[in-house]
MARNU-351930 format. One record per residue (C-alpha): x, y, z; residue in one letter. Coordinates in steps of 0.02 Angstrom, whole numbers, plus 50000, padded with zeros to 5 digits. Each point is the difference from the previous one (the first is absolute). Example, Ala and Ser with C-alpha at 12.3 -4.5 7.8 and 13.67 -1.06 7.14 Angstrom:
506154977550390a
500695017249967s
! end
This chain:
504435041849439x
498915014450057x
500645015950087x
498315006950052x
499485008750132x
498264991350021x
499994989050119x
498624985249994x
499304990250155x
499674980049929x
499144989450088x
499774980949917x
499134985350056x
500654982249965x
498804990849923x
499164987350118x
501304984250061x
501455008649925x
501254999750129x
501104985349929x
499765007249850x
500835018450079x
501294989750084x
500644993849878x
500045013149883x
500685012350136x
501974997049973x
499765006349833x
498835012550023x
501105008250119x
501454996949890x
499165009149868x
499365016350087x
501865002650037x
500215013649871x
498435009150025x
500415001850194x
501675005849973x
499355011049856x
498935007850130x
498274994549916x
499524986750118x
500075012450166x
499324983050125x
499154985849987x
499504984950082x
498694986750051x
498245001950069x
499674987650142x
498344992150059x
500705002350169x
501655003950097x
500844980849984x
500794992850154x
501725002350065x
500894989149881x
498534996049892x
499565001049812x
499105014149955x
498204998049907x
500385012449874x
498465006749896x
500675012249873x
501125014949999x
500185018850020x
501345007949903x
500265020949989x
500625001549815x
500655015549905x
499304999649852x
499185013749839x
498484988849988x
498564984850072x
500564993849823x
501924998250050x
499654991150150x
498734987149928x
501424997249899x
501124997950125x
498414988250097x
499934991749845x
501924995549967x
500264994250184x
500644983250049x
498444998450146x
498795003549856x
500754987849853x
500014986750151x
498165001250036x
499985009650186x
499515018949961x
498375001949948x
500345015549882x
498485002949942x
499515005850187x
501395009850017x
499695016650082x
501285014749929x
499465016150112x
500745016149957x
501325004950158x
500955013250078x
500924992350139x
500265014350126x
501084991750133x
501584985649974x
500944992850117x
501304985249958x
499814981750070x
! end
């Protein structure tokens, strides 16, 4: 697991009709990023909406932003790559947006 410094905005788009796809892939994609969070390389993460969901209603999730620690683009498309969302057909990797970062302000949820 990496222990850089360089932090990585990552933005990806599911692939159009994907969401069952994402659902069902999520327990395991979760499951999975386990060590990286508590490693420290996956700093946050979580789903891109098409619009703030009702009290009580399911989310229309669209893709994800992560902020990953990592030495290289190339380590995190493999990480993209590797991921349970992407193996079950809901991130659209190849759209994937992985923007250089330097977060200047964190607060915890």
């Amino acid at each position: 697991m990496s222990t850089s410094q360089f932090e990585w905005l990552v933005q990806i788009p599911d692939k159009a009709n994907a969401l069952q796809n994402r659902l069902k892939a999520r327990p395991a994609h979760l499951e999975n990023l386990k060590p990286r969070i508590q490693a420290g390389q996956v700093v946050m993460g979580g789903a891109m909406l098409s619009e703030q969901p009702s009290v009580g209603g399911t989310p229309d999730m669209t893709g994800s932003v992560m902020l990953i620690k990592a030495d290289t683009r190339e380590e995190i498309l493999e990480l993209l790559k590797n991921d349970e969302y992407t193996k079950q057909g809901a991130w659209d990797v190849d759209n994937a947006k992985i923007i250089p970062f330097k977060c200047a302000v964190r607060t915890a949820m």
